[in-house]
N, CA, C and O atoms as a GROMACS GRO file, in nm:
protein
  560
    1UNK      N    1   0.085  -0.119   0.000
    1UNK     CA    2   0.000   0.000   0.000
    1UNK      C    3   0.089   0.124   0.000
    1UNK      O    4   0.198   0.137   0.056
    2UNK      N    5   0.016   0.218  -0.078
    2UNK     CA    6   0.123   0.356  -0.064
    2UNK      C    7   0.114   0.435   0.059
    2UNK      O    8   0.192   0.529   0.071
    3UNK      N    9   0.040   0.412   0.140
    3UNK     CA   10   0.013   0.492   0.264
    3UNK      C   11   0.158   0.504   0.322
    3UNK      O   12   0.247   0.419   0.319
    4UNK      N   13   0.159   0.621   0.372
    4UNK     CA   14   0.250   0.644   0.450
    4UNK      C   15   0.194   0.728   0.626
    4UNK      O   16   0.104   0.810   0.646
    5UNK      N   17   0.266   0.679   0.699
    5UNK     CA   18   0.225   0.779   0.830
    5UNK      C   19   0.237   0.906   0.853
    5UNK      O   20   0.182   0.978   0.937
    6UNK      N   21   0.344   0.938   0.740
    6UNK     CA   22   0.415   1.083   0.734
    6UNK      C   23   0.251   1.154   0.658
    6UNK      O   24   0.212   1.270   0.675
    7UNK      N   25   0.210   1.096   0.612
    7UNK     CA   26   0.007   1.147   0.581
    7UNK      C   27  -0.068   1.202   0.628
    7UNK      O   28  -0.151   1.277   0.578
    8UNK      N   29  -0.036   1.152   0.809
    8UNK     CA   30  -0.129   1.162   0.879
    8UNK      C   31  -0.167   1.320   0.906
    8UNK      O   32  -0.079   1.406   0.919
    9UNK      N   33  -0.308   1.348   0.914
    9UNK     CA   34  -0.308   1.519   1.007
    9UNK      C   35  -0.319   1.526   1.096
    9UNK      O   36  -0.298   1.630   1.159
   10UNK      N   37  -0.369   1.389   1.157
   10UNK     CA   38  -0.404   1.394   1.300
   10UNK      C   39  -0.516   1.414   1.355
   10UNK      O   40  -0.536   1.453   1.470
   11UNK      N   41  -0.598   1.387   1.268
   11UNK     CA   42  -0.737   1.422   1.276
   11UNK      C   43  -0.768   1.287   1.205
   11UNK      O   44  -0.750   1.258   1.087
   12UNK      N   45  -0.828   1.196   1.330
   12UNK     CA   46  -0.864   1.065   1.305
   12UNK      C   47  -0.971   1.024   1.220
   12UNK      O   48  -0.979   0.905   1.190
   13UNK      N   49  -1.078   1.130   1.163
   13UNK     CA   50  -1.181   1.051   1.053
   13UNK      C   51  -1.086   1.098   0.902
   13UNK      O   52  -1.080   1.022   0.805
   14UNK      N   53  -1.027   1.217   0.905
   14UNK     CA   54  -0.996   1.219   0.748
   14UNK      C   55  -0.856   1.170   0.745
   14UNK      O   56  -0.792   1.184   0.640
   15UNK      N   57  -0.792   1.106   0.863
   15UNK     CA   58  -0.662   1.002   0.849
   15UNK      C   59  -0.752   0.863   0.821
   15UNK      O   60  -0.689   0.819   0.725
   16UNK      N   61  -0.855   0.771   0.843
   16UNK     CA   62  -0.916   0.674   0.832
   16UNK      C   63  -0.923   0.682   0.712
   16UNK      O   64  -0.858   0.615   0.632
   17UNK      N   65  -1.008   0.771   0.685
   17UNK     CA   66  -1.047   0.787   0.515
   17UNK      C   67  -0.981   0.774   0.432
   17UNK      O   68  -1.000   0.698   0.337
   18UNK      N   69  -0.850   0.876   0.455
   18UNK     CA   70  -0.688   0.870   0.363
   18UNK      C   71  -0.699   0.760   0.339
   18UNK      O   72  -0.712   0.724   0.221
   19UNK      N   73  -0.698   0.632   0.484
   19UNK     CA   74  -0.635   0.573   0.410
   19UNK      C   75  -0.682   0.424   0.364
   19UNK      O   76  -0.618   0.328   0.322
   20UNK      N   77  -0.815   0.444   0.388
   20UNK     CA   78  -0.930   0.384   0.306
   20UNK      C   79  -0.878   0.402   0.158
   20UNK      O   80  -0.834   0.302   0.102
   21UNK      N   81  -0.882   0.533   0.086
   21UNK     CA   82  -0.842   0.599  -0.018
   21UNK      C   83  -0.675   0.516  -0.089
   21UNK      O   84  -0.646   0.448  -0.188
   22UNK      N   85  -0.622   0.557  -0.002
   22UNK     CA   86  -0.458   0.481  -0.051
   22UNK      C   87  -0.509   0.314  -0.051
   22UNK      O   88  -0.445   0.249  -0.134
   23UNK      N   89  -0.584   0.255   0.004
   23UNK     CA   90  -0.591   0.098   0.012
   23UNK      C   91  -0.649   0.111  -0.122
   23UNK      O   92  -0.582   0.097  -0.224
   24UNK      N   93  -0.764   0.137  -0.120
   24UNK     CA   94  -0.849   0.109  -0.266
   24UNK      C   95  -0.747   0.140  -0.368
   24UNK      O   96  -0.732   0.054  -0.455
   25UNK      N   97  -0.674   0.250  -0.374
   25UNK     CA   98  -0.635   0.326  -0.507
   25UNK      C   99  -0.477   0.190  -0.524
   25UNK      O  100  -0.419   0.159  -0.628
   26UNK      N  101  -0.454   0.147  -0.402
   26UNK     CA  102  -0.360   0.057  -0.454
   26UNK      C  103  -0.404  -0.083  -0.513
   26UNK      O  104  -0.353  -0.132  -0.613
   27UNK      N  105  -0.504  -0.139  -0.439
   27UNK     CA  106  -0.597  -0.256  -0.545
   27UNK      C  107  -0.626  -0.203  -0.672
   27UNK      O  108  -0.622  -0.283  -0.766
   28UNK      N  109  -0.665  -0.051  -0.702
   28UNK     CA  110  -0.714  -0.049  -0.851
   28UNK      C  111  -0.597  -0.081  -0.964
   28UNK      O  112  -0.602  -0.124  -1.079
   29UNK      N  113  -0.460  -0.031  -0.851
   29UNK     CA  114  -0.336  -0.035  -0.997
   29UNK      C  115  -0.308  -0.137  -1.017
   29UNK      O  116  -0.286  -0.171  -1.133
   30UNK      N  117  -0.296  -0.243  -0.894
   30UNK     CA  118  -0.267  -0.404  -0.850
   30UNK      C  119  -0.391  -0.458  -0.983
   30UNK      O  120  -0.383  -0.564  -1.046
   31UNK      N  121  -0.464  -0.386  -0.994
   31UNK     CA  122  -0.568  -0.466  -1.100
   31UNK      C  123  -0.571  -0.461  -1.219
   31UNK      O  124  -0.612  -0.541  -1.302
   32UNK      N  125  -0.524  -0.359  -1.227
   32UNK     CA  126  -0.504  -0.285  -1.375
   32UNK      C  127  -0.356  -0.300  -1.433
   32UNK      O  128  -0.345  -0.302  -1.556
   33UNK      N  129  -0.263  -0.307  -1.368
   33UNK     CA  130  -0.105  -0.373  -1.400
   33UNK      C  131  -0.083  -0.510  -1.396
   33UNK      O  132   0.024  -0.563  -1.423
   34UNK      N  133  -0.207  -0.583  -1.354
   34UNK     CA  134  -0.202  -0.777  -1.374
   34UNK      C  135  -0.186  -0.830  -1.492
   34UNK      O  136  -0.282  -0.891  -1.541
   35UNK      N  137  -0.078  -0.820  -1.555
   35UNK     CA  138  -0.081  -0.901  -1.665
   35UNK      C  139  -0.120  -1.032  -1.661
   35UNK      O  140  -0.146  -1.075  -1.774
   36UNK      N  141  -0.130  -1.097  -1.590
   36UNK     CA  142  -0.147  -1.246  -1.560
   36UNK      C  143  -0.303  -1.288  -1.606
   36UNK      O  144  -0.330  -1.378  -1.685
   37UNK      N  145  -0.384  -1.216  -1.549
   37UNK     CA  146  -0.550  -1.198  -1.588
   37UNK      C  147  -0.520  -1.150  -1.723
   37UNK      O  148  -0.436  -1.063  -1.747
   38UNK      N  149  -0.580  -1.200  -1.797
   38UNK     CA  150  -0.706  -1.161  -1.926
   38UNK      C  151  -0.770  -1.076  -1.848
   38UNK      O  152  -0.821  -1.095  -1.737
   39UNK      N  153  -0.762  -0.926  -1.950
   39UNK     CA  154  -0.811  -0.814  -1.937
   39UNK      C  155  -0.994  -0.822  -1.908
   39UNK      O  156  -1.069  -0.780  -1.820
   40UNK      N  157  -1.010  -0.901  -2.043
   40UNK     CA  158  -1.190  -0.906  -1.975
   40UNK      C  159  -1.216  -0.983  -1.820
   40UNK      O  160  -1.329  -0.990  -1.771
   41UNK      N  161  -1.102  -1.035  -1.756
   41UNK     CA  162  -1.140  -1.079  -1.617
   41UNK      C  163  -1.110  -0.989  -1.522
   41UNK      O  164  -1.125  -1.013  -1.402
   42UNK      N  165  -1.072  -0.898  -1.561
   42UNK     CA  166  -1.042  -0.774  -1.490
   42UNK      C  167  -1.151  -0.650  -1.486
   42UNK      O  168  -1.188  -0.556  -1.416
   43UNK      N  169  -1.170  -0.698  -1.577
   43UNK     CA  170  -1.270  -0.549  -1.592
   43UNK      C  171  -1.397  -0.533  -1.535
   43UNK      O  172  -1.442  -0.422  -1.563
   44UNK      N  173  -1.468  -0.596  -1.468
   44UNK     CA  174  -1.588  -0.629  -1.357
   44UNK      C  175  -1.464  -0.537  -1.211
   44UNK      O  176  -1.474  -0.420  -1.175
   45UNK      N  177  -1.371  -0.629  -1.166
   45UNK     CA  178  -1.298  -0.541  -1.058
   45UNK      C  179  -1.246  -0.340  -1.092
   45UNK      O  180  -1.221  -0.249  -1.012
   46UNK      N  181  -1.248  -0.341  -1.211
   46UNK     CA  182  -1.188  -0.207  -1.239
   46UNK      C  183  -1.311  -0.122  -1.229
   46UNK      O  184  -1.301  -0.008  -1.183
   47UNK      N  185  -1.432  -0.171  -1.271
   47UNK     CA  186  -1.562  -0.087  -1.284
   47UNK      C  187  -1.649  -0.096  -1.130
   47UNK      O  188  -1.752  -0.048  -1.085
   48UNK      N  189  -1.561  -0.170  -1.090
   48UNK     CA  190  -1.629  -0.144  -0.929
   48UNK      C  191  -1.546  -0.058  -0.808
   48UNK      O  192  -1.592   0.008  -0.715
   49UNK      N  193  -1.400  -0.087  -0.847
   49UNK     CA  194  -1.307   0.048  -0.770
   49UNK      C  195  -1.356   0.153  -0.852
   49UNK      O  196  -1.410   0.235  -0.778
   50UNK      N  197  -1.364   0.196  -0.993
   50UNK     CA  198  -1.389   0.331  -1.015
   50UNK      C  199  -1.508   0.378  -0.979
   50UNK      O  200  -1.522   0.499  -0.965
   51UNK      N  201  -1.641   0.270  -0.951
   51UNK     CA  202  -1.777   0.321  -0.888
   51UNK      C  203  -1.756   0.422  -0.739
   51UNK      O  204  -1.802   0.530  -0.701
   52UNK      N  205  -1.641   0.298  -0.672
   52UNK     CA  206  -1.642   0.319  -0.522
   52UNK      C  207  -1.509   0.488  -0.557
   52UNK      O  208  -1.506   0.601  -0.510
   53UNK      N  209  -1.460   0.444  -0.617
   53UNK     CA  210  -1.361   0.609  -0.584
   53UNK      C  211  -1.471   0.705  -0.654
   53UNK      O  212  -1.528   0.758  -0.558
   54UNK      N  213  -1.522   0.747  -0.756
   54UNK     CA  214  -1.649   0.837  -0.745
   54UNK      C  215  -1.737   0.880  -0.628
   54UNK      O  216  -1.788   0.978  -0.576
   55UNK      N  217  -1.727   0.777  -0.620
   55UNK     CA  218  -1.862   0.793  -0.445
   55UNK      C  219  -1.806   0.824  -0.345
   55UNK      O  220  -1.842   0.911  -0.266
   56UNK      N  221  -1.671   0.729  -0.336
   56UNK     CA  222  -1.605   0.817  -0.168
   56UNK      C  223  -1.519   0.934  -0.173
   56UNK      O  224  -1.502   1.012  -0.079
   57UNK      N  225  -1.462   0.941  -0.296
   57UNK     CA  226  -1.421   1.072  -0.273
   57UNK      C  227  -1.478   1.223  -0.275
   57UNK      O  228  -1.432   1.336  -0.261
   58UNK      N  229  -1.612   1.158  -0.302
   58UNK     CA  230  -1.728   1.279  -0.281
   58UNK      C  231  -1.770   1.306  -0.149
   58UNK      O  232  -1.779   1.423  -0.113
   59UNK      N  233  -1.803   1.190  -0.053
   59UNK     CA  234  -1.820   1.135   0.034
   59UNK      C  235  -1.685   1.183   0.132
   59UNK      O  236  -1.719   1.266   0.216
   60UNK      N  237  -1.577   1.156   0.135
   60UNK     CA  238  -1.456   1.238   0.170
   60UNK      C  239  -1.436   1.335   0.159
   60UNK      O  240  -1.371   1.373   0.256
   61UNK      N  241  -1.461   1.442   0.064
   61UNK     CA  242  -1.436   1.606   0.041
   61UNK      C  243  -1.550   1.644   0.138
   61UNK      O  244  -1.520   1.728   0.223
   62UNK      N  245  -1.666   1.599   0.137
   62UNK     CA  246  -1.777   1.641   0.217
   62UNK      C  247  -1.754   1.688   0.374
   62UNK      O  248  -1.762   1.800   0.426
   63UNK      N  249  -1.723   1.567   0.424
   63UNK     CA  250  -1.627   1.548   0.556
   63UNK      C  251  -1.495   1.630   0.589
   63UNK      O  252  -1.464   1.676   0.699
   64UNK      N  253  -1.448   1.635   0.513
   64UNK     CA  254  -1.345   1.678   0.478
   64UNK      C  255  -1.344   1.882   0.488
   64UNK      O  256  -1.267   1.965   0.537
   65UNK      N  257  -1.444   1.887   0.431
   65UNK     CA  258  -1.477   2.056   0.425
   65UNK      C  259  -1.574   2.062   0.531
   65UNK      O  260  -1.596   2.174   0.577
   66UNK      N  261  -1.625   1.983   0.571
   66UNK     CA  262  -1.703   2.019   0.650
   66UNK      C  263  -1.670   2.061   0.814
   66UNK      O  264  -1.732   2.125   0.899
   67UNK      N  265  -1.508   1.976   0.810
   67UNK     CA  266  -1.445   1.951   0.935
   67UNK      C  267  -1.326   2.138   0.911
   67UNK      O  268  -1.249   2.184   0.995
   68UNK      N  269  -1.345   2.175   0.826
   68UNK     CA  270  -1.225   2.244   0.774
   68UNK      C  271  -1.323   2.366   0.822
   68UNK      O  272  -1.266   2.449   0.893
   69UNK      N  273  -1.491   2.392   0.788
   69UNK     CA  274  -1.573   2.474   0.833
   69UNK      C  275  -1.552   2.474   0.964
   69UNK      O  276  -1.520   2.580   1.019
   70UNK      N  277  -1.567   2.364   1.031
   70UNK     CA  278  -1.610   2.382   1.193
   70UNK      C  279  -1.520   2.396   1.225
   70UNK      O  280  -1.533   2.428   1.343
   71UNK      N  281  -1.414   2.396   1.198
   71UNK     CA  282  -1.222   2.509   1.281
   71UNK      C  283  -1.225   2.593   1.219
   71UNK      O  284  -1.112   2.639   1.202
   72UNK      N  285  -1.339   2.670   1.142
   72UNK     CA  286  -1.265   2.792   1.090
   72UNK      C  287  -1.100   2.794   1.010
   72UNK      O  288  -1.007   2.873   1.017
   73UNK      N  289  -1.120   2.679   0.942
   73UNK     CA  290  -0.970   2.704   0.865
   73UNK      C  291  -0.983   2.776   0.750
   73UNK      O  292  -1.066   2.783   0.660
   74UNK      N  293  -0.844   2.846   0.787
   74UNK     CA  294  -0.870   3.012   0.645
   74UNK      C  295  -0.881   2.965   0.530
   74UNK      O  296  -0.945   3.037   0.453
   75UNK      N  297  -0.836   2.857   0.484
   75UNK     CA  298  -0.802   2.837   0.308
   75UNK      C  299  -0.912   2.723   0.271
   75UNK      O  300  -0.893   2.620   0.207
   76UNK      N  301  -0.972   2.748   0.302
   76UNK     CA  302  -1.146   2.634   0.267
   76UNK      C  303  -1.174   2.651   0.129
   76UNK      O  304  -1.229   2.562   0.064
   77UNK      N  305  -1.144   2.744   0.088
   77UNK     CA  306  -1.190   2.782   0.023
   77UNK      C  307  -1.089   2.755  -0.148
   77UNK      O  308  -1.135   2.755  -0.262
   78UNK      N  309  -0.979   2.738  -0.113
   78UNK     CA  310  -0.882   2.692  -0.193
   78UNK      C  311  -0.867   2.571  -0.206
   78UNK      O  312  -0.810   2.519  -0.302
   79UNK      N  313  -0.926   2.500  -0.091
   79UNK     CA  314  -0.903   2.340  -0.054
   79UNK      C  315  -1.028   2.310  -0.152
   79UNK      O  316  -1.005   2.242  -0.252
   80UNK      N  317  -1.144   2.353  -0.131
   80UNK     CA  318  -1.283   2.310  -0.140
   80UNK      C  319  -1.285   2.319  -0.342
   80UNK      O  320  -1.356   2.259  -0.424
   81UNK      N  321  -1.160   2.434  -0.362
   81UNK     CA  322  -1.152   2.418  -0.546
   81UNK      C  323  -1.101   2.316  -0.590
   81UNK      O  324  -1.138   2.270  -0.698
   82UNK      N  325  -1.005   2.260  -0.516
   82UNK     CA  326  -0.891   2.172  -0.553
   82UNK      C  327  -0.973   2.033  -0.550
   82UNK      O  328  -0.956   1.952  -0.640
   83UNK      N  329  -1.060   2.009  -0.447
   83UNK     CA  330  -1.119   1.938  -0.487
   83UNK      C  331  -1.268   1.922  -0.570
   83UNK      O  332  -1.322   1.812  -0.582
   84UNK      N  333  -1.324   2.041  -0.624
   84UNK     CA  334  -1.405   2.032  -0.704
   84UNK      C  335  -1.315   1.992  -0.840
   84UNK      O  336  -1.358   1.899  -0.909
   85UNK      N  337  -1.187   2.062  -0.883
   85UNK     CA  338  -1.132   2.021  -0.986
   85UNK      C  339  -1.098   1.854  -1.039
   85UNK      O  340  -1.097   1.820  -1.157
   86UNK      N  341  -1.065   1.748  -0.906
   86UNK     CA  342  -1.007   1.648  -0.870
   86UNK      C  343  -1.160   1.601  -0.924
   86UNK      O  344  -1.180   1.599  -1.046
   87UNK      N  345  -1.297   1.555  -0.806
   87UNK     CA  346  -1.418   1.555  -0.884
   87UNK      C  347  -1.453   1.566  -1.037
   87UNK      O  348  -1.526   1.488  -1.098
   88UNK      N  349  -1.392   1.667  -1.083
   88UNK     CA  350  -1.442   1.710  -1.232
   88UNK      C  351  -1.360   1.595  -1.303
   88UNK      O  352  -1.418   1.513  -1.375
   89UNK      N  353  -1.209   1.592  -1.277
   89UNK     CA  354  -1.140   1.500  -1.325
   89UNK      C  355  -1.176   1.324  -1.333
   89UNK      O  356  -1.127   1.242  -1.410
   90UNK      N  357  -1.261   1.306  -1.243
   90UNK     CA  358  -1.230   1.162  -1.189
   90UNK      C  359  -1.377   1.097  -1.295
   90UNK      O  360  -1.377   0.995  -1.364
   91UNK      N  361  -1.487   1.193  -1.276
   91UNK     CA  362  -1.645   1.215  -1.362
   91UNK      C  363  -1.556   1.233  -1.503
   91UNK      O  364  -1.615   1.161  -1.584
   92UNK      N  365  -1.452   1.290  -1.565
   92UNK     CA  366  -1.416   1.275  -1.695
   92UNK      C  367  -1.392   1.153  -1.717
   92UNK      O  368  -1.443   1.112  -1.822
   93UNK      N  369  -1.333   1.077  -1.657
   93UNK     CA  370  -1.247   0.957  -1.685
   93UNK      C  371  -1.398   0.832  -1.713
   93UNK      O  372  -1.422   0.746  -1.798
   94UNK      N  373  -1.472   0.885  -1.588
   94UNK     CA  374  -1.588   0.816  -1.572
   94UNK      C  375  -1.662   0.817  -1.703
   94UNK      O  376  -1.715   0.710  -1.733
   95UNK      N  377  -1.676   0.912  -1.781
   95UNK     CA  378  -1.773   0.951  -1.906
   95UNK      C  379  -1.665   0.844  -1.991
   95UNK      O  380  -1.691   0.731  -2.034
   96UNK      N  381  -1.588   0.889  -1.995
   96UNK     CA  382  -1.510   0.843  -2.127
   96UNK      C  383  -1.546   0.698  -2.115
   96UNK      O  384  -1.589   0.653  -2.221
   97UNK      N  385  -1.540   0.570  -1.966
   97UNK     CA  386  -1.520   0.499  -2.011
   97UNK      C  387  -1.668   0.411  -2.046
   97UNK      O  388  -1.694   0.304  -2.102
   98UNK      N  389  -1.763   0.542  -1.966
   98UNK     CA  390  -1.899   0.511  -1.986
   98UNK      C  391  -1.942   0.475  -2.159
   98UNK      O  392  -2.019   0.385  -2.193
   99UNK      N  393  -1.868   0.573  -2.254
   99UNK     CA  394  -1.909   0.592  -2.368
   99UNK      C  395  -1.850   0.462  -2.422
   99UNK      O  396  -1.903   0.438  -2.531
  100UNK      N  397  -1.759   0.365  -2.386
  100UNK     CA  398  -1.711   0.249  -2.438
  100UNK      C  399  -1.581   0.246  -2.470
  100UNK      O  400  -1.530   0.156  -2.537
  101UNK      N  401  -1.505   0.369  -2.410
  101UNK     CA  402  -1.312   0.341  -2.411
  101UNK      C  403  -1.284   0.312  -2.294
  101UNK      O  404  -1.210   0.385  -2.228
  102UNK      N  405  -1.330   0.213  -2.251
  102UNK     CA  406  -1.238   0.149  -2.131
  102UNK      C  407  -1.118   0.058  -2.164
  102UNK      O  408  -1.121  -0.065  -2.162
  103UNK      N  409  -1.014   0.132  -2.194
  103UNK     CA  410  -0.871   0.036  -2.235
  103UNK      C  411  -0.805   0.034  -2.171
  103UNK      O  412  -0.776   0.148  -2.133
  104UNK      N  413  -0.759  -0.029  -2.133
  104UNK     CA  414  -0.680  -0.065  -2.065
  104UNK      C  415  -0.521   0.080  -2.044
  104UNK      O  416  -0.463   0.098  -1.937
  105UNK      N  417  -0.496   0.141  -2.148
  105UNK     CA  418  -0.399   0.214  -2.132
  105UNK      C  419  -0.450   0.342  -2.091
  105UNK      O  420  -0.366   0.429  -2.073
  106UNK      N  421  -0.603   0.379  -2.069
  106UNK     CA  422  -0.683   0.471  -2.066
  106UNK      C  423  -0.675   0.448  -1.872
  106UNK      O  424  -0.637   0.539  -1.799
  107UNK      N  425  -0.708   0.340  -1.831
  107UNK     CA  426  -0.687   0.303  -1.663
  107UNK      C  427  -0.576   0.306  -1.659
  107UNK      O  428  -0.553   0.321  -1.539
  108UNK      N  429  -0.485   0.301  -1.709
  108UNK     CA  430  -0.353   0.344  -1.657
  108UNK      C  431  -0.327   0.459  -1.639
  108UNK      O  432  -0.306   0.495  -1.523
  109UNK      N  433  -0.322   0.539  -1.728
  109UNK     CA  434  -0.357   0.670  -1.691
  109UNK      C  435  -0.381   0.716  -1.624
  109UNK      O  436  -0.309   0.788  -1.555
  110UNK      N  437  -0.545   0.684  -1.607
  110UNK     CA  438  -0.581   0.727  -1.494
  110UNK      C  439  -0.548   0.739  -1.362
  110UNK      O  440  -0.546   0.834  -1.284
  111UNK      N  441  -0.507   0.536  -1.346
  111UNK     CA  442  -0.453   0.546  -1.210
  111UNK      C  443  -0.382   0.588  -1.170
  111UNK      O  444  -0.403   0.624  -1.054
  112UNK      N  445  -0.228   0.623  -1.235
  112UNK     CA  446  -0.157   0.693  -1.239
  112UNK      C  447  -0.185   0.852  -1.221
  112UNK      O  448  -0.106   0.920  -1.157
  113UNK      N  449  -0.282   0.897  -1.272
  113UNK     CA  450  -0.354   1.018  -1.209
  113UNK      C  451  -0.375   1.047  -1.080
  113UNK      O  452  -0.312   1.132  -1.017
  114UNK      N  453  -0.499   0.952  -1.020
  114UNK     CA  454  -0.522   0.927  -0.918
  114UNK      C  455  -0.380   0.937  -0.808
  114UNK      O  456  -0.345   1.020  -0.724
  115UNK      N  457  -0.328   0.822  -0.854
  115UNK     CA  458  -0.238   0.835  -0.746
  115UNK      C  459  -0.141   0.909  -0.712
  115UNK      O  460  -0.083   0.908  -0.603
  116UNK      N  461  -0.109   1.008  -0.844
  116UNK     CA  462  -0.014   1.099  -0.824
  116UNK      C  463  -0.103   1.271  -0.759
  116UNK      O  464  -0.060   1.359  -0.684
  117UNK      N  465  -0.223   1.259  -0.825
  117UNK     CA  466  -0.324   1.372  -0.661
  117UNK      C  467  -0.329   1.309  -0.555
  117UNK      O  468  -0.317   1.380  -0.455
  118UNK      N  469  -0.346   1.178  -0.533
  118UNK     CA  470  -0.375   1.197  -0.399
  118UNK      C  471  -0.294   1.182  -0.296
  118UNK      O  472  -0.330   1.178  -0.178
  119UNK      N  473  -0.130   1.168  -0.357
  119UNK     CA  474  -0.011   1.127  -0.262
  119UNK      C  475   0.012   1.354  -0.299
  119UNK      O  476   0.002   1.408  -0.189
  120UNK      N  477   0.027   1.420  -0.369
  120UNK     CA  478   0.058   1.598  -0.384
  120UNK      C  479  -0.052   1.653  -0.295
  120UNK      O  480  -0.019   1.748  -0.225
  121UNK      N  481  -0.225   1.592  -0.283
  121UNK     CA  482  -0.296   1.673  -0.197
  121UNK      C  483  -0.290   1.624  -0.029
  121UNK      O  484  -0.292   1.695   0.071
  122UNK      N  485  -0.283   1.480  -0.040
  122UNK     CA  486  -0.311   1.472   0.112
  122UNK      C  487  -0.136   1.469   0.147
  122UNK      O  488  -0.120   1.490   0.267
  123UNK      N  489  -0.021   1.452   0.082
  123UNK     CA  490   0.092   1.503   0.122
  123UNK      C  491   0.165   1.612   0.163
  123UNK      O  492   0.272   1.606   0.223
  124UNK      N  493   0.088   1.740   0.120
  124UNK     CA  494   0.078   1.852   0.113
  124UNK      C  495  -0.010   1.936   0.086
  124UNK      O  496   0.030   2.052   0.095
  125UNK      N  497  -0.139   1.919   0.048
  125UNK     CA  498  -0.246   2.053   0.080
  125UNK      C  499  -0.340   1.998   0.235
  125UNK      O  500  -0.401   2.082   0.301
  126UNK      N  501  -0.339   1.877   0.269
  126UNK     CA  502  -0.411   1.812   0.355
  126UNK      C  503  -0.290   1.815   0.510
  126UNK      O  504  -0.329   1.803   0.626
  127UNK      N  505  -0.177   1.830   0.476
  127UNK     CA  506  -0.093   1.848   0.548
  127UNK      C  507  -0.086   1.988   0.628
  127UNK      O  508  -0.025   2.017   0.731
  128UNK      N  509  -0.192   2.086   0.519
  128UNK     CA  510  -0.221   2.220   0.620
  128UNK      C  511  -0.319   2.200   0.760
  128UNK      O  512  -0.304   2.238   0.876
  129UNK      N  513  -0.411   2.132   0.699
  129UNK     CA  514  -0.494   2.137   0.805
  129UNK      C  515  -0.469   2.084   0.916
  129UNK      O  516  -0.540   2.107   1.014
  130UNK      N  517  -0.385   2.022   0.921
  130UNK     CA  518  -0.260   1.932   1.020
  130UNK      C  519  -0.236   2.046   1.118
  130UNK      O  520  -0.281   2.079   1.228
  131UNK      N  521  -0.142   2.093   1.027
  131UNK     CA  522  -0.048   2.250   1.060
  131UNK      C  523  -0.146   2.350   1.158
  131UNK      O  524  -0.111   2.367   1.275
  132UNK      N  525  -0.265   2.411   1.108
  132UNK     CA  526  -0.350   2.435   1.107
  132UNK      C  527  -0.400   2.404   1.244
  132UNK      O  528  -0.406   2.502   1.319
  133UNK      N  529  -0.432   2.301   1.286
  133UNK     CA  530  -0.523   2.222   1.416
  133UNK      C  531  -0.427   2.224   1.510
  133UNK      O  532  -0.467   2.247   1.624
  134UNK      N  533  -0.296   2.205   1.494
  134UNK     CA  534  -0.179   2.155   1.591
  134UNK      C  535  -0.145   2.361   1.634
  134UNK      O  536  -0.114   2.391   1.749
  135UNK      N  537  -0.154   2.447   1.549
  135UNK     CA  538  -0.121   2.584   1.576
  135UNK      C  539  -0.247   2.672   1.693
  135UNK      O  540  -0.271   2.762   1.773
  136UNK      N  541  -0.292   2.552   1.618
  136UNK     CA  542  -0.478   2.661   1.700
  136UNK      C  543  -0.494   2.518   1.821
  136UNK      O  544  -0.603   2.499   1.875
  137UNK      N  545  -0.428   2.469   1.838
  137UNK     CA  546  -0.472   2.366   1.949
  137UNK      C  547  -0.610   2.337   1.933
  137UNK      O  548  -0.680   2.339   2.034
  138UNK      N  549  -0.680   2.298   1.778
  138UNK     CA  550  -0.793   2.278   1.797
  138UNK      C  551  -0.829   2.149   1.832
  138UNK      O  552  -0.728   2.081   1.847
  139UNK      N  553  -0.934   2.086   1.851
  139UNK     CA  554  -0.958   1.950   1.912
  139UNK      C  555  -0.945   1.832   1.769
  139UNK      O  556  -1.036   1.862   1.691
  140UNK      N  557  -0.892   1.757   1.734
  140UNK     CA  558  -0.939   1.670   1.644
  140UNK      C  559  -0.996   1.590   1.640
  140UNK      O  560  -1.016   1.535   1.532
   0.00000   0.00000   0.00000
């Protein structure tokens, strides 16, 4: 798994979640880099991690901003774009493969997407709110 502890903010529901997030996102690549499987035996598992990362990472930003509201953290508002953009991204990938390009080099991509936001945001934009809670002694 890519999780690392150095992740953590310290704030025990959106550290859980993280790393809910890093587990799944490492089964999707583990699924999608199997050469061993025939691709059509794969592809039932790939269309069910990309269901579940749609849903929880909506499901996560929610929580996520919502916890960022109730401390009054200043940059909500920068956080709350970054992940509408991430959203917009993840619903592209989703259309495309809705329309019938689900290829295999198209999930690579992607995952490779995926995993390179979500090790830059929760490594460092999620790492504020860390900063953030530990400065203001707020409760986590």
């Amino acid at each position: 798994m890519m999780w690392k502890d150095k992740y953590r903010i310290g704030v025990d529901l959106i550290d859980d979640q993280h790393i809910e997030l890093f587990k799944r996102l490492s089964e999707f690549i583990k699924i999608v880099q199997d050469k061993e499987r025939p691709w059509e035996d794969r592809l039932d598992n790939v269309k069910e991690t990309m269901e579940f990362m749609k849903d929880y990472v909506v499901f996560h930003f929610d929580d996520e901003e919502e916890y960022q509201k109730s401390i009054g953290y200043p940059d909500i508002e920068i956080h709350k774009e970054a992940h509408r953009v991430f959203k917009e991204g993840v619903n592209d990938y989703v259309k495309i493969f809705e329309q019938g390009e689900f290829t295999e080099e198209k999930l690579q991509e992607f995952s490779a997407k995926l995993m390179t936001w979500l090790i830059m945001h929760v490594g460092k934009m999620d790492q504020k709110i860390g900063e953030y809670v530990n400065s203001k002694e707020v409760e986590a």
